[in-house]
C-alpha positions as CSV (number, residue, x, y, z in Angstrom):
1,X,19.3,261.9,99.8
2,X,20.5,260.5,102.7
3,X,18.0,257.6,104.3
4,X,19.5,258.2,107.9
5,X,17.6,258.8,110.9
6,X,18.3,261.7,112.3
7,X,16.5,260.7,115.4
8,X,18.8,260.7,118.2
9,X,19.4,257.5,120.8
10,X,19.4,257.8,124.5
11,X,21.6,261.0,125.5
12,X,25.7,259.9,126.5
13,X,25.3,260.6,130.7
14,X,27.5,263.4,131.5
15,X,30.1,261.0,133.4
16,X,31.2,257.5,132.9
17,X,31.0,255.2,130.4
18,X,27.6,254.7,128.0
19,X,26.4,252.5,125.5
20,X,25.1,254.0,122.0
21,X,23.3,250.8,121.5
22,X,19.2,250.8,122.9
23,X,19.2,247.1,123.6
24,X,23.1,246.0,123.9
25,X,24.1,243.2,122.0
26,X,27.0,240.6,121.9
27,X,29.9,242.5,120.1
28,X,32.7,241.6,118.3
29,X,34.7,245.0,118.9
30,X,34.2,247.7,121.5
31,X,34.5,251.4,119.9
32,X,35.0,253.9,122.3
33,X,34.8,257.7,121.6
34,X,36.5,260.4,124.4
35,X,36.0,264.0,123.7
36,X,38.6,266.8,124.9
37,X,38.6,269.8,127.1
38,X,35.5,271.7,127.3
39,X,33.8,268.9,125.5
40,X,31.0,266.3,126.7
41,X,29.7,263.2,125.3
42,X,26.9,264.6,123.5
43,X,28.3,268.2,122.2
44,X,31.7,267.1,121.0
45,X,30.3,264.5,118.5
46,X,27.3,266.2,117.7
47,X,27.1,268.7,114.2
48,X,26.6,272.5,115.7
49,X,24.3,273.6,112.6
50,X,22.2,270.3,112.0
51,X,22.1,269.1,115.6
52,X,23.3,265.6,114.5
53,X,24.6,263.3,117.0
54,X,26.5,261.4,114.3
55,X,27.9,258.5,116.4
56,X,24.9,257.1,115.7
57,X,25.8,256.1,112.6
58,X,27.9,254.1,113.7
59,X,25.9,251.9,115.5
60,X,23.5,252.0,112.2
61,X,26.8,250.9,110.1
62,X,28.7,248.9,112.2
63,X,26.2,246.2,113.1
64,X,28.6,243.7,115.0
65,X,30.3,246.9,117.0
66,X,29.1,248.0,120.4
67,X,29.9,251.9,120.7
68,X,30.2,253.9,123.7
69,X,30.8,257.7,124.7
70,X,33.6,257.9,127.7
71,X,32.4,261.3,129.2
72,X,34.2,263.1,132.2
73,X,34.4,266.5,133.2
74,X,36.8,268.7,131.4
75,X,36.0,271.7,132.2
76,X,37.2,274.8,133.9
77,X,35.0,277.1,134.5
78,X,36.2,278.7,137.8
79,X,38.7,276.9,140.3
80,X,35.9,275.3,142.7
81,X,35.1,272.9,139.8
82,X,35.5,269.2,139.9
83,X,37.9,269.4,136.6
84,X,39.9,271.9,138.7
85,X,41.4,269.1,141.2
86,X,41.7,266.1,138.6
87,X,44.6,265.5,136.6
88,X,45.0,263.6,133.7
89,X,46.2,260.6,135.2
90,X,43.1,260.4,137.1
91,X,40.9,261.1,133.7
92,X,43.2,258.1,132.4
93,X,42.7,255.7,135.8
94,X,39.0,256.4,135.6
95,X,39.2,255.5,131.5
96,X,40.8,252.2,132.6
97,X,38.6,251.8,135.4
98,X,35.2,252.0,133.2
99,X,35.8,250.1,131.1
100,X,37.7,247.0,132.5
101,X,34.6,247.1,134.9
102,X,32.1,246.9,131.8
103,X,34.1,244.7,129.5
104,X,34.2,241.9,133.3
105,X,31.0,242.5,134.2
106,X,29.8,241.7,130.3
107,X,31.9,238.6,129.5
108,X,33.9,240.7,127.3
109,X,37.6,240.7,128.0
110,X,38.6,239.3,124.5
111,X,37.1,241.7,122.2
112,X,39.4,244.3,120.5
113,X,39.2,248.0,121.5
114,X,39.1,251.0,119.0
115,X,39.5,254.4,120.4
116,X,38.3,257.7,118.7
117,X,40.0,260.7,120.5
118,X,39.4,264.4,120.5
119,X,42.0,266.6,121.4
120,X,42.9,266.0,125.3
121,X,40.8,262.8,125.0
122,X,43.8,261.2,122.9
123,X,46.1,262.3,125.6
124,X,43.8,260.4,127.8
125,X,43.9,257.6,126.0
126,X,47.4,257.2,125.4
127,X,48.3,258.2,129.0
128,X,46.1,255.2,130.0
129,X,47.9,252.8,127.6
130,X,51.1,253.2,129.5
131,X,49.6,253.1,132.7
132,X,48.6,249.8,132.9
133,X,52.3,248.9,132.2
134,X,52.0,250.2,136.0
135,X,49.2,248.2,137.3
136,X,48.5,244.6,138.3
137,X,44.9,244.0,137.9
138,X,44.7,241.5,135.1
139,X,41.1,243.2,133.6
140,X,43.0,246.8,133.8
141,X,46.2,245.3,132.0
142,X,43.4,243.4,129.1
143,X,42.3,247.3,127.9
144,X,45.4,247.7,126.6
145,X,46.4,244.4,125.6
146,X,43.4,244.0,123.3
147,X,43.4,247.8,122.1
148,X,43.6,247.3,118.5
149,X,43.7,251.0,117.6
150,X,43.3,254.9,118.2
151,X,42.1,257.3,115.8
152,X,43.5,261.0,117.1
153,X,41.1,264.2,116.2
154,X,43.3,267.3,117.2
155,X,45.5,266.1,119.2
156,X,48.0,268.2,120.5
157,X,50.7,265.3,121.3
158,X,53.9,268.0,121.0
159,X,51.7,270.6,122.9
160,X,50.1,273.4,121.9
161,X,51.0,277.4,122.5
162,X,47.3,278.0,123.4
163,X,48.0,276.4,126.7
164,X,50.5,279.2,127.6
165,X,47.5,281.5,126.9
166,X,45.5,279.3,129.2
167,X,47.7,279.4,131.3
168,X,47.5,283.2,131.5
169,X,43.6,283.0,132.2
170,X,43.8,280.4,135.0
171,X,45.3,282.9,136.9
172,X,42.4,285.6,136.1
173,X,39.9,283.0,136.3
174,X,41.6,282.2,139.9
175,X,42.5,278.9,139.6
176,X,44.6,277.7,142.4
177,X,48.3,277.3,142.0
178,X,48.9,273.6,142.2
179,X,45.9,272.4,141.4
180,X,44.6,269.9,138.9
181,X,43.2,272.7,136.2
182,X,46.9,274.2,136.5
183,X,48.7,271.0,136.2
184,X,46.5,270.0,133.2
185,X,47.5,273.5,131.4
186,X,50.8,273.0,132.1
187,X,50.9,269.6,130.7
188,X,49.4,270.7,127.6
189,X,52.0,273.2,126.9
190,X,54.2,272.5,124.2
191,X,57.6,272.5,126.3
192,X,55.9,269.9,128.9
193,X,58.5,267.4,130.5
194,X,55.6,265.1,131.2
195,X,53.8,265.9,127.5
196,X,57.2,264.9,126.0
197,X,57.6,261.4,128.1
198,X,54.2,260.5,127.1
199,X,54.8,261.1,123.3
200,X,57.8,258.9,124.0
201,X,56.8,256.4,125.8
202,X,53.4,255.8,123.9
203,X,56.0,255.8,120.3
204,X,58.1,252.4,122.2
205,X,54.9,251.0,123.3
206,X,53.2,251.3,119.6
207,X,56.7,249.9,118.4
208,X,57.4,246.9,120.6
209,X,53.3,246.1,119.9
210,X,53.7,246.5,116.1
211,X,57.0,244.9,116.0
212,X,56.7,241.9,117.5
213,X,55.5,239.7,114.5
214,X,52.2,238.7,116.2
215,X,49.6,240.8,113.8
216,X,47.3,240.7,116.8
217,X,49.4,242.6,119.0
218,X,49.6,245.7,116.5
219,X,47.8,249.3,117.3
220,X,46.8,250.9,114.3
221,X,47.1,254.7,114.8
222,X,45.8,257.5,112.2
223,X,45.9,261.0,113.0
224,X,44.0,264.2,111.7
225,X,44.9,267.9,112.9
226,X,43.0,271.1,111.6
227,X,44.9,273.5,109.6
228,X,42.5,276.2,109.0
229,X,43.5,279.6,111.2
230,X,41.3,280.0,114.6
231,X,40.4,283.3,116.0
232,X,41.2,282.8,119.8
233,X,38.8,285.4,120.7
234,X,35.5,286.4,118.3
235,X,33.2,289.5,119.5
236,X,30.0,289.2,118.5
């Protein structure tokens, strides 16, 4: 039998950037776990039936590792919500922002960075690695220079058809035309122009990095999918 506590840490806030550790430590890695649409910080990681939060164990397992939730607002309720007007690149600018300001404001900059993505989360993710080949600021720029690698869960990084059927419920749920909510749908769907150039441009970025004989430049990517059928809709 398992000797884990099963006692949960401080609750992930519902935005922002939070530490899984009670009394942060110096770390020699930063692990950083991002949840997809609909999710949070707390419900995406944590078991449904046994109410496990099980990032937990990482902090229990991985002693010299400081792990943190990324949590923003992802969902779409109705089209006066905040997720409504925000579009990924902002999801991805606030990423960037969160955690160069922690990693400065810490002493930080030189540990590696692991990601651990749930569906739009990893689009997140990879959307902010190639923006900071945009940016200027030298702690924004250090994310992706020391991430070291991204572990997908779900990610739909050809699209997915579901979004078409989102997109058909935006406009019951009245979500503006235009706004952020659409343009997130819309981006999710598997004939996306802007879904496509980020598959391609994250593939050259992950080749230059792993080919360029410095074993310290190289992003380790794994990626899982689920491939059991899902009802779309389930009466009770």
């Amino acid at each position: 039998m398992s000797t884990r506590s099963q006692s949960p840490l401080p609750v992930p806030r519902d935005r922002g950037l939070e530490s899984l550790e009670p009394q942060p430590t110096r770390a020699a890695a930063h692990i950083v776990l991002v949840h997809g649409r609909q999710g949070s910080g707390r419900a995406t990681w944590t078991h449904a039936d046994y109410h496990i939060f099980w990032p937990n164990w990482l902090v229990d397992d991985i002693k010299n590792a400081g792990v943190f939730t990324w949590s923003y607002d992802s969902t779409v309720k109705y089209y006066q919500s905040a997720a409504s007007t925000v579009t990924i690149d902002n999801y991805s600018d606030n990423l960037l922002a969160d955690l160069s300001d922690m990693r400065e404001k810490t002493g930080s900059c030189d540990l590696p960075i692991f990601f651990v993505a749930h569906n739009l989360g990893g689009l997140v993710c990879a959307n902010a690695l190639i923006r900071t080949l945009q940016k200027t600021e030298p702690d924004t720029k250090n994310v992706a220079e020391m991430t070291r690698g991204i572990l997908f869960l779900g990610t739909p990084h050809e699209g997915s058809d579901l979004a078409k059927w989102a997109d058909l419920f935006a406009i019951f749920l009245g979500i503006e035309k235009g706004s952020g909510a659409q343009k997130n749908i819309k981006f999710l769907m598997t004939d996306s122009t802007k879904l496509r150039e980020l598959s391609e441009n994250l593939a050259a970025l992950l080749r230059r990095r792993n080919e360029s004989g410095d074993p310290m430049q190289k992003i380790n990517v794994v990626c899982f999918w689920e491939e059991r059928s899902m009802k779309i809709l389930k009466a009770k």
